[in-house]
Backbone as XML, in Angstrom:
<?xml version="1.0"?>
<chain id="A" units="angstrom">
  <residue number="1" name="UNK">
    <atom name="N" x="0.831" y="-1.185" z="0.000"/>
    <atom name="CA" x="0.000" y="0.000" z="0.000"/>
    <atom name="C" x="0.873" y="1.245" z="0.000"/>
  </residue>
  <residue number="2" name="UNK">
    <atom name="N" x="0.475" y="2.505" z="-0.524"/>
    <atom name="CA" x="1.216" y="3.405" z="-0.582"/>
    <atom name="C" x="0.830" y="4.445" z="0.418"/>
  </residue>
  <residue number="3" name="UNK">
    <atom name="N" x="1.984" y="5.237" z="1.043"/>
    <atom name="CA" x="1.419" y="6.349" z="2.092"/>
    <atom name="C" x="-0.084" y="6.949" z="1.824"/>
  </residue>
  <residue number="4" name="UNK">
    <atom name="N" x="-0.257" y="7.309" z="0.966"/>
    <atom name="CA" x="-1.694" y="8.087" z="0.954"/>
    <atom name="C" x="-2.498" y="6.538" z="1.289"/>
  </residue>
  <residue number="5" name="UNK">
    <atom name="N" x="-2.424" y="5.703" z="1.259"/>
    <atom name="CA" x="-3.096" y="4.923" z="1.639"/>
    <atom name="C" x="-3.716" y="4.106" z="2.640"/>
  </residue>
  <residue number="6" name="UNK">
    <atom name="N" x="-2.398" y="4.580" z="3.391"/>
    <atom name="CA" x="-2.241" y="4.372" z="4.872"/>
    <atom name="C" x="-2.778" y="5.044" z="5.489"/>
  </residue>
  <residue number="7" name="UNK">
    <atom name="N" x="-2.847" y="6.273" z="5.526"/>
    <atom name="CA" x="-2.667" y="7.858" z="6.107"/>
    <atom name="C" x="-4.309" y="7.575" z="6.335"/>
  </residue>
  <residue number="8" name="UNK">
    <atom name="N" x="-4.698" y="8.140" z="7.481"/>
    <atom name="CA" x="-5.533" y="8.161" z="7.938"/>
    <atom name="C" x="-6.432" y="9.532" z="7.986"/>
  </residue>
  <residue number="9" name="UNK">
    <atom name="N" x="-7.588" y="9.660" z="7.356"/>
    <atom name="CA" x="-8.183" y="11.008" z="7.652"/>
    <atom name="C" x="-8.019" y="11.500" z="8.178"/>
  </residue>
  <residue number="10" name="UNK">
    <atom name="N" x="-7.707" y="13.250" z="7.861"/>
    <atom name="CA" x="-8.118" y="14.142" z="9.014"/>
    <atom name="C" x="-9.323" y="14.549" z="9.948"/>
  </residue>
  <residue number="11" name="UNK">
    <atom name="N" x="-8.974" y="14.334" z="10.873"/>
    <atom name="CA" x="-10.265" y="14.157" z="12.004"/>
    <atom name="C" x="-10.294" y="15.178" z="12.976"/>
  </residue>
  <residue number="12" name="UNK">
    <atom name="N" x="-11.249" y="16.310" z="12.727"/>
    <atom name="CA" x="-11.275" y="17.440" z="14.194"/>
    <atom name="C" x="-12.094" y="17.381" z="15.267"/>
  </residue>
  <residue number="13" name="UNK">
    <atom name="N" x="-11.871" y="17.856" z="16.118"/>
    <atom name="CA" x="-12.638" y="17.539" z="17.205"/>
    <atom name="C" x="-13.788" y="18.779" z="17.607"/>
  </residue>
  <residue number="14" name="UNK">
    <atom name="N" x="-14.957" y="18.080" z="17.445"/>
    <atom name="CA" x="-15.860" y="19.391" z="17.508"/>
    <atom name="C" x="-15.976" y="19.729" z="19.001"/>
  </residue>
  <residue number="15" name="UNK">
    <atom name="N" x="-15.995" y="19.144" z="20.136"/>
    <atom name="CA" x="-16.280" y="19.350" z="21.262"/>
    <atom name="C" x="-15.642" y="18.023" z="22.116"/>
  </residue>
  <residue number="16" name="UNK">
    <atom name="N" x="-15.101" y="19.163" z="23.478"/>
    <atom name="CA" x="-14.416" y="18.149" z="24.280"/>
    <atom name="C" x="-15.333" y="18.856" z="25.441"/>
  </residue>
  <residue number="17" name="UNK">
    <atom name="N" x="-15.432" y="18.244" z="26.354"/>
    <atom name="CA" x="-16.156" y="18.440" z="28.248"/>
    <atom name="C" x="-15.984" y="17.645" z="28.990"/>
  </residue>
  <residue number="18" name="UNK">
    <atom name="N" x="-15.072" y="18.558" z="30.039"/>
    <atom name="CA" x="-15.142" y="17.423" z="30.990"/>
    <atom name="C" x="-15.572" y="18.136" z="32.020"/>
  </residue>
  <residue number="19" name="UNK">
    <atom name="N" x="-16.743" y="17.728" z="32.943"/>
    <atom name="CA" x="-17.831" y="17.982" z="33.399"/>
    <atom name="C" x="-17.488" y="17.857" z="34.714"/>
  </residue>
  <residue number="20" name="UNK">
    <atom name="N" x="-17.746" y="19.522" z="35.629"/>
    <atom name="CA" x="-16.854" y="19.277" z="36.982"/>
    <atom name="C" x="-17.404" y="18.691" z="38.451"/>
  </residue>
  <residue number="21" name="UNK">
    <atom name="N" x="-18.932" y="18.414" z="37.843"/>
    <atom name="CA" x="-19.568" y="18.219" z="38.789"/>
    <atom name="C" x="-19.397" y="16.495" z="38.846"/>
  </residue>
  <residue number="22" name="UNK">
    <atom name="N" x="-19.110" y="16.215" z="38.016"/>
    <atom name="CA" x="-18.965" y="14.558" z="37.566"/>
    <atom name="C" x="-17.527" y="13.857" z="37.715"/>
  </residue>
  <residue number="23" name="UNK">
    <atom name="N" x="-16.691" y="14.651" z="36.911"/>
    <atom name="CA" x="-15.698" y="14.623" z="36.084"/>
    <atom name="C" x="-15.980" y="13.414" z="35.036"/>
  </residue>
  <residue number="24" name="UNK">
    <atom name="N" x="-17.438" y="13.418" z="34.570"/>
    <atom name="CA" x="-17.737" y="12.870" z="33.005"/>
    <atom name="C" x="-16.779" y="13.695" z="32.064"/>
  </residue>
  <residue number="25" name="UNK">
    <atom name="N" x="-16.017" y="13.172" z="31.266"/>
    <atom name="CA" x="-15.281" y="13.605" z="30.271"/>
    <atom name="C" x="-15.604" y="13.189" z="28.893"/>
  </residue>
  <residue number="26" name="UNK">
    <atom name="N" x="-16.239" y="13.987" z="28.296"/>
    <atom name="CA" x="-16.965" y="13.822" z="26.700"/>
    <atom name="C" x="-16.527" y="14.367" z="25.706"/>
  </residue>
  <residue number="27" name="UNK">
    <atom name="N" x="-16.062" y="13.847" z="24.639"/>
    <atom name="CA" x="-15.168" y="14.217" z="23.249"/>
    <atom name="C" x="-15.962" y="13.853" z="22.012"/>
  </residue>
  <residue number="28" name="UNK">
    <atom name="N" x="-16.574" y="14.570" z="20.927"/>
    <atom name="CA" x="-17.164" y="14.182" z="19.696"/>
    <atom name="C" x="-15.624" y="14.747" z="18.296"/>
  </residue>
  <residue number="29" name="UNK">
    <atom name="N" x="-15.882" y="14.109" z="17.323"/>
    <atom name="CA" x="-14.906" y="14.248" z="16.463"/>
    <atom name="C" x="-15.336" y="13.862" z="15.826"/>
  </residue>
  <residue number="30" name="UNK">
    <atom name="N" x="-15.100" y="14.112" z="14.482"/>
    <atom name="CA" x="-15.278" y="14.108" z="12.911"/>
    <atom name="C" x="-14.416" y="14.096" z="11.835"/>
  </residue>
  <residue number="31" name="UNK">
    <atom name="N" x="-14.819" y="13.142" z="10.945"/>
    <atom name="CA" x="-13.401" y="13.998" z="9.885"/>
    <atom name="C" x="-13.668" y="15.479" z="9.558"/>
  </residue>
  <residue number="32" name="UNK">
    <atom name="N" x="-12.329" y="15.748" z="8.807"/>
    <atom name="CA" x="-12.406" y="17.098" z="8.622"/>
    <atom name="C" x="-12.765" y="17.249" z="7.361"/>
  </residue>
  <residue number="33" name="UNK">
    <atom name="N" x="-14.067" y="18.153" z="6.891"/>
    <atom name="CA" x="-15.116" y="18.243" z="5.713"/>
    <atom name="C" x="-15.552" y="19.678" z="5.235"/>
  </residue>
  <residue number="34" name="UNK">
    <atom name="N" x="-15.273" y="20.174" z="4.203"/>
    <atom name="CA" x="-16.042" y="21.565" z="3.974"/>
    <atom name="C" x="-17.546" y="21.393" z="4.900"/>
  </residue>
  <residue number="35" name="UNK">
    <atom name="N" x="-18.140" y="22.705" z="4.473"/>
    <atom name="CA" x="-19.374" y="22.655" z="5.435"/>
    <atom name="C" x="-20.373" y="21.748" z="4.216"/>
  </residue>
  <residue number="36" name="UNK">
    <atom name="N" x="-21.202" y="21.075" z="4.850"/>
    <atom name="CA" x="-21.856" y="20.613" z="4.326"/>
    <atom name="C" x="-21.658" y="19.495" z="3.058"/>
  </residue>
  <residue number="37" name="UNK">
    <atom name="N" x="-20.400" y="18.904" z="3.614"/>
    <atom name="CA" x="-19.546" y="17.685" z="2.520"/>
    <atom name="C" x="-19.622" y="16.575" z="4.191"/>
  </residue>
  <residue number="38" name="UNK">
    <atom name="N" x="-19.895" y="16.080" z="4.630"/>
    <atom name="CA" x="-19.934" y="15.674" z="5.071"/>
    <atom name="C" x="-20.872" y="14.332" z="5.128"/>
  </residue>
  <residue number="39" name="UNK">
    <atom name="N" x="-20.641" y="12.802" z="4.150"/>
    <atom name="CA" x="-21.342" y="11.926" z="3.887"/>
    <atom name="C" x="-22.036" y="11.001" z="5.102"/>
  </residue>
  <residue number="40" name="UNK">
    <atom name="N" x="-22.815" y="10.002" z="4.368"/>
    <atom name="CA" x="-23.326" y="8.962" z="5.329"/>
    <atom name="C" x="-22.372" y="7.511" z="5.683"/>
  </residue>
  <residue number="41" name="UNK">
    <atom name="N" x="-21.346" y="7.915" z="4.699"/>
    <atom name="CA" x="-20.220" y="6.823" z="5.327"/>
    <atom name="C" x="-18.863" y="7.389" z="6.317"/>
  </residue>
  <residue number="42" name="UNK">
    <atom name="N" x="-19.218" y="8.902" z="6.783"/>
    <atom name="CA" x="-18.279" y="9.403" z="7.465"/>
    <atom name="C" x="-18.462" y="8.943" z="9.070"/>
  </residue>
  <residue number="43" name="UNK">
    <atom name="N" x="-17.464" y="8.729" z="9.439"/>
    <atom name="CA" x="-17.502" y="8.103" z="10.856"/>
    <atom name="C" x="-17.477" y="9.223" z="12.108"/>
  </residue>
  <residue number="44" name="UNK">
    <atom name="N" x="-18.325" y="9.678" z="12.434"/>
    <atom name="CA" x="-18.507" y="10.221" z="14.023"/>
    <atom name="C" x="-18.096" y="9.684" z="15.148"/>
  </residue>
  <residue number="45" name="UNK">
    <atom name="N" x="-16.998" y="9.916" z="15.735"/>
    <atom name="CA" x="-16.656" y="9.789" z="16.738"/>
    <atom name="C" x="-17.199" y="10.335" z="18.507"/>
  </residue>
  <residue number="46" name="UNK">
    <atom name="N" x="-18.179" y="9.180" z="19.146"/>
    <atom name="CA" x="-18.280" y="9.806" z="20.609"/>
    <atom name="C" x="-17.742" y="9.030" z="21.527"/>
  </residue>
  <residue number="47" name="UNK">
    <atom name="N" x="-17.053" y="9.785" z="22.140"/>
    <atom name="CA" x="-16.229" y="9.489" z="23.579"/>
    <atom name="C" x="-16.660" y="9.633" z="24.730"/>
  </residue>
  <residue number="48" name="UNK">
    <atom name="N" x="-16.645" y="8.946" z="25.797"/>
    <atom name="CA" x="-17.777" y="9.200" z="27.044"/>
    <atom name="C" x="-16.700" y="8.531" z="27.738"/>
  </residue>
  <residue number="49" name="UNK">
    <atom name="N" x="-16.071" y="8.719" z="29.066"/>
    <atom name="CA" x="-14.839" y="8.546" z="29.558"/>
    <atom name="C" x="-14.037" y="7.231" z="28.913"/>
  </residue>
  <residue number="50" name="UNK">
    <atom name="N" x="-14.442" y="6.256" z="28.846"/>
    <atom name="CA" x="-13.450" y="5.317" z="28.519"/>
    <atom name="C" x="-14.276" y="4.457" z="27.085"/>
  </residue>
  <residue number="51" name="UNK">
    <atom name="N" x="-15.598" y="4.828" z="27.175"/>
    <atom name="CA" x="-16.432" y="4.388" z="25.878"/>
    <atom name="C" x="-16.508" y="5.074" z="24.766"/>
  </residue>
  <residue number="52" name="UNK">
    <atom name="N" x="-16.347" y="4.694" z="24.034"/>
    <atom name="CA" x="-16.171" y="5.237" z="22.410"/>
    <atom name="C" x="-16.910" y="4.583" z="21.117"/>
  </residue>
  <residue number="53" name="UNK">
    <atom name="N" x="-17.724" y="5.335" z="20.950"/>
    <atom name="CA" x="-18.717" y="4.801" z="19.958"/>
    <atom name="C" x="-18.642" y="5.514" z="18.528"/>
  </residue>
  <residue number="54" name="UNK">
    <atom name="N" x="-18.593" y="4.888" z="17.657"/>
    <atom name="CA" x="-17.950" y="5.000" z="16.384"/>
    <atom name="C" x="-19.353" y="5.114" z="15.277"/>
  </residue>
  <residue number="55" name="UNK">
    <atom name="N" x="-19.628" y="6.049" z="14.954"/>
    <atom name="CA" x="-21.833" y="6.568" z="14.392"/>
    <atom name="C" x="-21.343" y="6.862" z="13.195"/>
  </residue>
  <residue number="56" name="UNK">
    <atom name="N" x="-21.897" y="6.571" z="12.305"/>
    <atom name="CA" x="-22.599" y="7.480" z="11.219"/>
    <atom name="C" x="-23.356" y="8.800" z="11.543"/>
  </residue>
  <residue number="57" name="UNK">
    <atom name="N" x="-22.993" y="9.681" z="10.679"/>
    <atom name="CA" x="-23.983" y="10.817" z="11.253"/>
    <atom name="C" x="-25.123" y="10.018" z="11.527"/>
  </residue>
  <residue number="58" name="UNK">
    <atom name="N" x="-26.053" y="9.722" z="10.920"/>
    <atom name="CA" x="-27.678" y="9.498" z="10.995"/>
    <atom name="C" x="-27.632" y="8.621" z="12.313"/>
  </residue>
  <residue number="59" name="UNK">
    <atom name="N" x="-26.707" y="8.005" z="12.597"/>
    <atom name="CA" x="-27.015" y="7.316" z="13.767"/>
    <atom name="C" x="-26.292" y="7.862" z="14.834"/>
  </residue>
  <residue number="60" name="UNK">
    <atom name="N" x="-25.830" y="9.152" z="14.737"/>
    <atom name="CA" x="-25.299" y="10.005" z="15.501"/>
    <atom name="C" x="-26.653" y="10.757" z="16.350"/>
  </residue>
  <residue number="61" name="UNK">
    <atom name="N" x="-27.152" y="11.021" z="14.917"/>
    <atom name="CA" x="-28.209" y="12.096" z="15.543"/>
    <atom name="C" x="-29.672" y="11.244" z="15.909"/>
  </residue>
  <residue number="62" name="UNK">
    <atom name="N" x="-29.586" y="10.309" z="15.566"/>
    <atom name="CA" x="-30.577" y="9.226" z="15.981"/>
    <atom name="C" x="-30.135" y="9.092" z="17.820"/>
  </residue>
  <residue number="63" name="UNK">
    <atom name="N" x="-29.162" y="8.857" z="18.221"/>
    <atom name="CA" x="-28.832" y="8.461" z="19.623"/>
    <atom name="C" x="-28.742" y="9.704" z="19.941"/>
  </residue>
  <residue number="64" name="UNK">
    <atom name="N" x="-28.722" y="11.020" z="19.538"/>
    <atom name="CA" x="-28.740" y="12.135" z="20.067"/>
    <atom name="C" x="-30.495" y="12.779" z="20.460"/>
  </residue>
  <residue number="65" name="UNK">
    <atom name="N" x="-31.136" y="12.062" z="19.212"/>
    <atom name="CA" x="-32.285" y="12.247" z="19.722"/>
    <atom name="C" x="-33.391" y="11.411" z="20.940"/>
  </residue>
  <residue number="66" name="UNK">
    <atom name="N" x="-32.310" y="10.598" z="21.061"/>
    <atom name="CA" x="-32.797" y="9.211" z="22.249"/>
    <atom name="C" x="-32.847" y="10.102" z="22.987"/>
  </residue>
  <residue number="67" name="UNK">
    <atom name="N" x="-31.495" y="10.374" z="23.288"/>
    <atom name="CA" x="-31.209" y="10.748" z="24.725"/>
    <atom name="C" x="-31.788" y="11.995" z="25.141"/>
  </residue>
  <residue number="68" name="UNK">
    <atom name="N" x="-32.350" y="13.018" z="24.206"/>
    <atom name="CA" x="-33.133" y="14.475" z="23.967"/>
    <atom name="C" x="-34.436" y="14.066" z="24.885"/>
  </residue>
  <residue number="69" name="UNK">
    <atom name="N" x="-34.724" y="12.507" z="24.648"/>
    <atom name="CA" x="-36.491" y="12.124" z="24.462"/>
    <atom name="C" x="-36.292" y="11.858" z="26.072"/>
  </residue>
  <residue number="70" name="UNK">
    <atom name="N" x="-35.029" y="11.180" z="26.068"/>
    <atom name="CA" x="-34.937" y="10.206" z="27.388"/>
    <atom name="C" x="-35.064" y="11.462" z="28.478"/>
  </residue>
  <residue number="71" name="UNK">
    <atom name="N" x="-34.559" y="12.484" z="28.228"/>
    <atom name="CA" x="-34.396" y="13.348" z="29.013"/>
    <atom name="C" x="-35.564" y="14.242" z="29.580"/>
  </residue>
  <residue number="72" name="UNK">
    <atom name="N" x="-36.370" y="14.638" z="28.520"/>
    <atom name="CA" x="-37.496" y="14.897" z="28.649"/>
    <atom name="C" x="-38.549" y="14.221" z="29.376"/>
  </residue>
  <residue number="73" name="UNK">
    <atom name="N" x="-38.030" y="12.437" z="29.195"/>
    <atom name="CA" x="-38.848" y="11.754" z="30.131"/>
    <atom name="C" x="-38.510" y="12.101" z="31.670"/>
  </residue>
  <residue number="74" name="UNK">
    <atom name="N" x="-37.403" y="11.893" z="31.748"/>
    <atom name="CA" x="-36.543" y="12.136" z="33.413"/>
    <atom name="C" x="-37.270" y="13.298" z="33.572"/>
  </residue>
  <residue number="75" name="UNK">
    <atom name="N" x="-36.980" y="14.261" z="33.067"/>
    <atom name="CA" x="-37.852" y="15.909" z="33.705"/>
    <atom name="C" x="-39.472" y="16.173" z="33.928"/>
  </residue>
  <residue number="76" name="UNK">
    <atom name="N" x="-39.947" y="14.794" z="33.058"/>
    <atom name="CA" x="-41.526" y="14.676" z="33.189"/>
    <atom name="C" x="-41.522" y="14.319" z="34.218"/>
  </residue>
  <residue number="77" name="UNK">
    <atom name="N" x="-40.792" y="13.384" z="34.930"/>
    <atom name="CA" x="-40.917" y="12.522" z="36.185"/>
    <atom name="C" x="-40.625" y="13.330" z="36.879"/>
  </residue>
  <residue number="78" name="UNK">
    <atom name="N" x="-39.615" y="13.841" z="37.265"/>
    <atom name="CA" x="-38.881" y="14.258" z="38.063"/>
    <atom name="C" x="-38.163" y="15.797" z="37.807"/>
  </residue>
  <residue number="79" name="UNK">
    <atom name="N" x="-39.456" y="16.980" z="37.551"/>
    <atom name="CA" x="-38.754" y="18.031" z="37.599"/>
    <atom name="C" x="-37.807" y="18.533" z="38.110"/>
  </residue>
  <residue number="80" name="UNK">
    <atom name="N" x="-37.883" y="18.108" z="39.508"/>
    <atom name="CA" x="-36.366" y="18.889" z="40.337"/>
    <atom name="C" x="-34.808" y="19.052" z="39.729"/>
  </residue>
  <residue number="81" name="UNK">
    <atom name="N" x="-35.499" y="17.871" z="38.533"/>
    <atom name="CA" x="-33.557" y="17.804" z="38.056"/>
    <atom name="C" x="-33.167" y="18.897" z="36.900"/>
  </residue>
  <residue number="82" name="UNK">
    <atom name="N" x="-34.333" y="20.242" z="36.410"/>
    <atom name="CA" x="-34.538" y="20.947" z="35.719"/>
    <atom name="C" x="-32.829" y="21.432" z="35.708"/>
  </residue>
  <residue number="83" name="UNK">
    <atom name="N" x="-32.700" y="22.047" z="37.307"/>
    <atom name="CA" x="-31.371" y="22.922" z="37.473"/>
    <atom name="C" x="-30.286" y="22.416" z="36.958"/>
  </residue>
  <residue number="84" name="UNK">
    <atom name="N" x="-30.034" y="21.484" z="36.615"/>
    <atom name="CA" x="-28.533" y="20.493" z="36.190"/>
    <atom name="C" x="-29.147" y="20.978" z="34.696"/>
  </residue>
  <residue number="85" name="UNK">
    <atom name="N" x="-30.082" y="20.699" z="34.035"/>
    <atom name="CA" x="-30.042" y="20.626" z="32.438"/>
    <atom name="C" x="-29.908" y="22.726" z="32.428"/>
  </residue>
  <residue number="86" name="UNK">
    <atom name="N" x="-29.972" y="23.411" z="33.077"/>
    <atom name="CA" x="-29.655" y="24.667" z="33.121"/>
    <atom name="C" x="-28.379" y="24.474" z="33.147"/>
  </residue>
  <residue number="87" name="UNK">
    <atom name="N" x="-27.873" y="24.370" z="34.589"/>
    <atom name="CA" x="-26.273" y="23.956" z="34.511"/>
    <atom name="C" x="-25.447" y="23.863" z="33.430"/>
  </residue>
  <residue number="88" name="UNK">
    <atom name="N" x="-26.284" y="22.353" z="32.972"/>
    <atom name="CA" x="-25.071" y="21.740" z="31.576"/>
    <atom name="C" x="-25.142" y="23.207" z="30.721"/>
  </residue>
  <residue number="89" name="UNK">
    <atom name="N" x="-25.999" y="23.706" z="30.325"/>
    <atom name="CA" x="-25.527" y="24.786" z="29.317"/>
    <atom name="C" x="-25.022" y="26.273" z="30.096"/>
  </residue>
  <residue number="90" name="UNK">
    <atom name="N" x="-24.610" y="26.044" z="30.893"/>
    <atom name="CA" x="-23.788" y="26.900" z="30.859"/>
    <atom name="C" x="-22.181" y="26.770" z="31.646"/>
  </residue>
  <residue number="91" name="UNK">
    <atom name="N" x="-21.681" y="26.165" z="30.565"/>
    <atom name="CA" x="-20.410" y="25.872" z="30.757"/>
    <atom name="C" x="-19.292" y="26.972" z="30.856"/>
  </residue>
  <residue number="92" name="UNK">
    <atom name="N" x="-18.482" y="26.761" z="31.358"/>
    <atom name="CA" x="-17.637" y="27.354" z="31.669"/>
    <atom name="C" x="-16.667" y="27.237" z="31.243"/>
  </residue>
  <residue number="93" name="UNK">
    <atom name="N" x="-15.442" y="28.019" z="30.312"/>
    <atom name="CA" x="-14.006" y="27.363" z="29.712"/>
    <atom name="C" x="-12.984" y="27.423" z="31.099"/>
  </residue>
</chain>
């Protein structure tokens, strides 16, 4: 095989967090794509401390919308936990 062949995509990292109330540490990455070049065989990278799950977009945003739904369920149940989903967005560098 020849170097370009080897060579492995360029891959950026859209978002890293590591979360201080937890110390959950979360990393998403992507190859690197003009805007909107970005196919259904490109591999999404999510990192969740030591788990790493390897998506297709569509099944990126498919488990992104789980967890949107899942969440919404938790807050149906159990409003009190409103203040943490405030929290998470407002992070701090």
């Amino acid at each position: 095989m020849s170097q370009s062949e080897n060579a492995q995509p360029s891959r950026e990292e859209w978002l890293q967090i590591i979360w201080p109330e937890t110390g959950l540490h979360t990393i998403t990455s992507a190859p690197a794509a003009a805007k909107d070049t970005l196919d259904e065989d490109a591999e999404i990278t999510l990192s969740i401390d030591f788990l790493t799950l390897s998506l297709s977009p569509l099944e990126f945003i498919q488990l992104a919308s789980f967890l949107r739904m899942s969440v919404d369920q938790l807050l149906e149940r159990h409003p009190s936990w409103q203040r943490a989903v405030v929290n998470a967005f407002d992070v701090k560098d």
